[in-house]
C-alpha positions as a LaTeX table, in Angstrom:
\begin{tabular}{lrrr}
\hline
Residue & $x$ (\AA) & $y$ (\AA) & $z$ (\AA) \\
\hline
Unk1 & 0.00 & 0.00 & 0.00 \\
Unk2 & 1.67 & 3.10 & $-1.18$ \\
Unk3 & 1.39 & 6.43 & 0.89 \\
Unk4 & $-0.31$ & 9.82 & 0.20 \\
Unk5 & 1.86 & 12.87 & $-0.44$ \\
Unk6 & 0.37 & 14.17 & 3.07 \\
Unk7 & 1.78 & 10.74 & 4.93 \\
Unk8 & 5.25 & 10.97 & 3.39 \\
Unk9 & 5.50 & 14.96 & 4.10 \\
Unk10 & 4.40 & 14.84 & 7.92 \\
Unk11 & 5.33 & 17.97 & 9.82 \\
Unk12 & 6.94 & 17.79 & 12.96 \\
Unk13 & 4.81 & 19.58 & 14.53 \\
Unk14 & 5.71 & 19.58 & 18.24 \\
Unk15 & 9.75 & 21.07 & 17.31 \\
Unk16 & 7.49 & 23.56 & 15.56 \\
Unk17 & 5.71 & 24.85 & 18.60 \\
Unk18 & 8.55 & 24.67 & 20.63 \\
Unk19 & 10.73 & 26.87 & 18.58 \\
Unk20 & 7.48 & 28.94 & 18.56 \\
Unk21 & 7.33 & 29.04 & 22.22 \\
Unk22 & 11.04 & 29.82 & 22.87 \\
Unk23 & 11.20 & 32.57 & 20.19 \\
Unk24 & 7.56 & 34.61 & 22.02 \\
Unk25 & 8.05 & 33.08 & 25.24 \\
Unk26 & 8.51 & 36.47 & 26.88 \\
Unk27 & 5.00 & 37.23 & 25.04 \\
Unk28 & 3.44 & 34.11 & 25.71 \\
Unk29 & 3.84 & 34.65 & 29.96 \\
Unk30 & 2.45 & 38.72 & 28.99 \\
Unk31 & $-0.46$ & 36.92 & 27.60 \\
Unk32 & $-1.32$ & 33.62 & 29.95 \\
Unk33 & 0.16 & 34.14 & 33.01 \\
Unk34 & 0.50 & 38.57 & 33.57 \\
Unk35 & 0.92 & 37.99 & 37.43 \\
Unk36 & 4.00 & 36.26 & 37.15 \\
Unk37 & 5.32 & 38.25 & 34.37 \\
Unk38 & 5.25 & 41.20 & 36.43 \\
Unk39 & 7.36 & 39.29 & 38.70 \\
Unk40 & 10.04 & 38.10 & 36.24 \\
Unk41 & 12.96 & 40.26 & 34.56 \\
Unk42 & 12.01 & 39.24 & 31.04 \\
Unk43 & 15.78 & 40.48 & 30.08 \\
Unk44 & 17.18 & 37.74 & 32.61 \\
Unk45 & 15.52 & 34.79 & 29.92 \\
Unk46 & 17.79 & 31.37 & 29.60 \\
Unk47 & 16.97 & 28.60 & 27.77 \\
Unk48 & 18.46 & 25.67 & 28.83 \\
Unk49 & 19.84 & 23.05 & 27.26 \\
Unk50 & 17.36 & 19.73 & 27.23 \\
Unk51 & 16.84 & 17.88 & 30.96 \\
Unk52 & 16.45 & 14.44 & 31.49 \\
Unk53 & 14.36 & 13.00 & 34.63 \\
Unk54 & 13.89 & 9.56 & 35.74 \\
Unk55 & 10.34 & 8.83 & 35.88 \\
Unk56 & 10.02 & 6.12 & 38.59 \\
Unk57 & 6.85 & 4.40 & 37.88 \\
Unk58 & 7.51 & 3.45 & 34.48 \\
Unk59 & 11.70 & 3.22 & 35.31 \\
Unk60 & 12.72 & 5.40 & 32.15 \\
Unk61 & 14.76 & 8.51 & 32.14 \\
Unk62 & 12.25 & 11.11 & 30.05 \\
Unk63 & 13.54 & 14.10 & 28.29 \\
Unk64 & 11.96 & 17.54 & 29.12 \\
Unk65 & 10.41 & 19.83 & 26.38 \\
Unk66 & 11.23 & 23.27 & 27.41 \\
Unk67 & 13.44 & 24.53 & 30.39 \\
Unk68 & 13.73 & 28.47 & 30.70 \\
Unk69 & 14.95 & 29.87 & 33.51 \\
Unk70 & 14.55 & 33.82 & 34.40 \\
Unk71 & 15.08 & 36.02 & 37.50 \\
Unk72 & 12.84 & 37.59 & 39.74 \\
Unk73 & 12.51 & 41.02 & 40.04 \\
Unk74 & 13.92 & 42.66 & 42.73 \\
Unk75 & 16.65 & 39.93 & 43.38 \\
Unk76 & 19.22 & 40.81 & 40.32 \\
Unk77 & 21.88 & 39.75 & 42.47 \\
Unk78 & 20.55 & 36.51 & 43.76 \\
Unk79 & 22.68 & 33.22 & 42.97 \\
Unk80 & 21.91 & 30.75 & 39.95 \\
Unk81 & 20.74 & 28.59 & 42.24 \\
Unk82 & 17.95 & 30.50 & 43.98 \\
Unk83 & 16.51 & 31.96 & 40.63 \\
Unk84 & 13.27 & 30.46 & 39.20 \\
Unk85 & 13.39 & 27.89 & 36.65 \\
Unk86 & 10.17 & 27.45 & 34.50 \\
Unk87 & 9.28 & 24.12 & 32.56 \\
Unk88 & 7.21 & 23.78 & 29.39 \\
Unk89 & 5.84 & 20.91 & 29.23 \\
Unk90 & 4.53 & 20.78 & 24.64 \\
Unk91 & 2.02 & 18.20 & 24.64 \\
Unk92 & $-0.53$ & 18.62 & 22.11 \\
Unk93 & $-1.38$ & 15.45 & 19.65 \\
Unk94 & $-4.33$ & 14.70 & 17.36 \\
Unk95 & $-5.70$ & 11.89 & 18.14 \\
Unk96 & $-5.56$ & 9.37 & 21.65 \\
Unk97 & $-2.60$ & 7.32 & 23.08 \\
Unk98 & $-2.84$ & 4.87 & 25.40 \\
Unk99 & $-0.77$ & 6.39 & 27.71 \\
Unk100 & $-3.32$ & 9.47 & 27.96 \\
Unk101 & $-4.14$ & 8.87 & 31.22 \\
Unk102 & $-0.51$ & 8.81 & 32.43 \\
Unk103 & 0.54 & 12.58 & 30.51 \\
Unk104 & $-2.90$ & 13.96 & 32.63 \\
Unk105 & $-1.40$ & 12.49 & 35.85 \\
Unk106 & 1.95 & 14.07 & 34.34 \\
Unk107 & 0.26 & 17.36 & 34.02 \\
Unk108 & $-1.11$ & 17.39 & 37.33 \\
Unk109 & 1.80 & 17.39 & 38.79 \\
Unk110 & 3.41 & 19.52 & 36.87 \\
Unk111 & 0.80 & 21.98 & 37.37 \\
Unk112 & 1.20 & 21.82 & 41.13 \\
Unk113 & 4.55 & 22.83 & 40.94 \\
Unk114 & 3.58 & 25.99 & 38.47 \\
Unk115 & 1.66 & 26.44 & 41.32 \\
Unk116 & 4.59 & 26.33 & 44.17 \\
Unk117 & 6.42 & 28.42 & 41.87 \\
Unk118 & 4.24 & 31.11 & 41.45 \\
Unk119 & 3.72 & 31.18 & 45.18 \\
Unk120 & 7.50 & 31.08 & 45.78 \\
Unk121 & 7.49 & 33.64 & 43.54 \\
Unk122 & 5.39 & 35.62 & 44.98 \\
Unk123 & 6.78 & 34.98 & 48.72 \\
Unk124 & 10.41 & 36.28 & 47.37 \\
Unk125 & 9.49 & 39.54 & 45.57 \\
Unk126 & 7.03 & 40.37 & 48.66 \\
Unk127 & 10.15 & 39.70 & 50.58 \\
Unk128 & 12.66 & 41.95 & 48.18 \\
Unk129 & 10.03 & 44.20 & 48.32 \\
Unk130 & 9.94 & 44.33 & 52.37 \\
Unk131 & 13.50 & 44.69 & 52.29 \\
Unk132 & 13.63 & 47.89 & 49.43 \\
Unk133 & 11.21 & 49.69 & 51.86 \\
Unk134 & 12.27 & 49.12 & 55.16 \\
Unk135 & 15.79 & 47.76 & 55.45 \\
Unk136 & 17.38 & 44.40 & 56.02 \\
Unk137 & 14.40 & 41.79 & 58.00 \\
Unk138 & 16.10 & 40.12 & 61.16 \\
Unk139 & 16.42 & 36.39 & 60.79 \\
Unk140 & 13.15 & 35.94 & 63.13 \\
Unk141 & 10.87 & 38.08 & 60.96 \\
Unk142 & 12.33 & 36.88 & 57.40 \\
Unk143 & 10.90 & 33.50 & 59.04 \\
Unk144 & 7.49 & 34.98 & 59.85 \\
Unk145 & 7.65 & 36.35 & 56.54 \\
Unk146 & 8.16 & 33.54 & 55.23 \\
Unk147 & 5.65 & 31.15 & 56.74 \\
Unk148 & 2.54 & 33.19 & 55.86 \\
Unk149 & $-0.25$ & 31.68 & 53.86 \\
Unk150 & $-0.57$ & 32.94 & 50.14 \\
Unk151 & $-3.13$ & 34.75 & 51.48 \\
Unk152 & $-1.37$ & 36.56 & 53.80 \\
Unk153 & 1.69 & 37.38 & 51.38 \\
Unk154 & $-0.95$ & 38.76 & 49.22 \\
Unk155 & $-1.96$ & 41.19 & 51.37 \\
Unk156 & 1.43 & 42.25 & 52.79 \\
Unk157 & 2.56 & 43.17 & 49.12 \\
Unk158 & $-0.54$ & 45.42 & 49.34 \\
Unk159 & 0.03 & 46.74 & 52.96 \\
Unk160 & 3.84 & 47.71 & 52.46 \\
Unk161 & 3.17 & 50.57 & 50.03 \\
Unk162 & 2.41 & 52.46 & 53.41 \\
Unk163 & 5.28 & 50.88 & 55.20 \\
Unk164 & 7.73 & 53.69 & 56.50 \\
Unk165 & 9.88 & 51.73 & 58.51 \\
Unk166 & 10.28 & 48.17 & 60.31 \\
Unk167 & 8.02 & 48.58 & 62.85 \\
Unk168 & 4.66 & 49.16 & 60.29 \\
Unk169 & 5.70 & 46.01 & 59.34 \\
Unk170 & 5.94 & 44.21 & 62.88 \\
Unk171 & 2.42 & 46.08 & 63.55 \\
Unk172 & 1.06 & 44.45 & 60.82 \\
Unk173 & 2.54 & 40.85 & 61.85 \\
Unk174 & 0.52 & 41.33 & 65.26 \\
Unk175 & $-2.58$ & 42.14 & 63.59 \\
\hline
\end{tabular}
């Protein structure tokens, strides 16, 4: 059985969103995810070369699509190692696999830790932020700092536009 023209030309069309993705990826957080574009230096962008991961259930190393890592802002100074790392996961396909049901477990989990990061995110410009207005945080409230719910965080980046000094902030702790 011979094939169509279509079959024999087939498009790879996953390398074709990627390079898509890395070449507007500074656009494509603008568009889906503004709050933590306003959290990133877009100039800081790093594509990384291609990760492998050992995925323990099915005892295979697995390749990663996309790694790009960028800084947040207000930490320009911060080591490699404490700047955030975001992964693109590309998986868009036409038609079922059997394996469906494992990539939606996959992206689960991978969601969750979008989630963390953002939070993290979050946590550490709230913290920079803290720090720009009122001067270094002792060890003790850094840790309070850091321990608040989302929630909380959320409404200290609001409250510390009025902070003068350290102790608006220690008022607001005890509230």
């Amino acid at each position: 059985m011979s094939k169509s023209k279509f079959q024999q030309e087939i498009i790879d069309h996953d390398q074709v969103f990627k390079q898509l993705l890395t070449t507007f990826f500074v656009e494509f957080l603008e568009l889906f995810t503004p709050e933590f574009f306003a959290a990133i230096d877009p100039s800081s962008l790093e594509i990384l070369p291609l990760e492998y991961f050992t995925d323990i259930d099915a005892r295979e190393r697995k390749a990663m699509d996309v790694i790009i890592r960028v800084n947040l802002l207000g930490r320009p100074n911060a080591p490699v190692s404490s700047r955030v790392s975001v992964v693109v996961n590309c998986e868009h396909q036409s038609s079922s696999e059997p394996d469906s049901k494992e990539r939606e477990e996959v992206m689960e989990i991978t969601t969750s830790w979008k989630e963390e990061g953002i939070v993290e995110a979050e946590r550490a410009l709230t913290i920079g932020l803290l720090t720009k207005k009122v001067g270094n945080l002792s060890p003790e409230l850094l840790a309070r700092v850091s321990g608040l719910s989302i929630e909380r965080v959320e409404a200290l980046a609001e409250a510390l536009l009025d902070f003068k000094h350290v102790g608006d902030l220690e008022r607001w702790m005890a509230d």
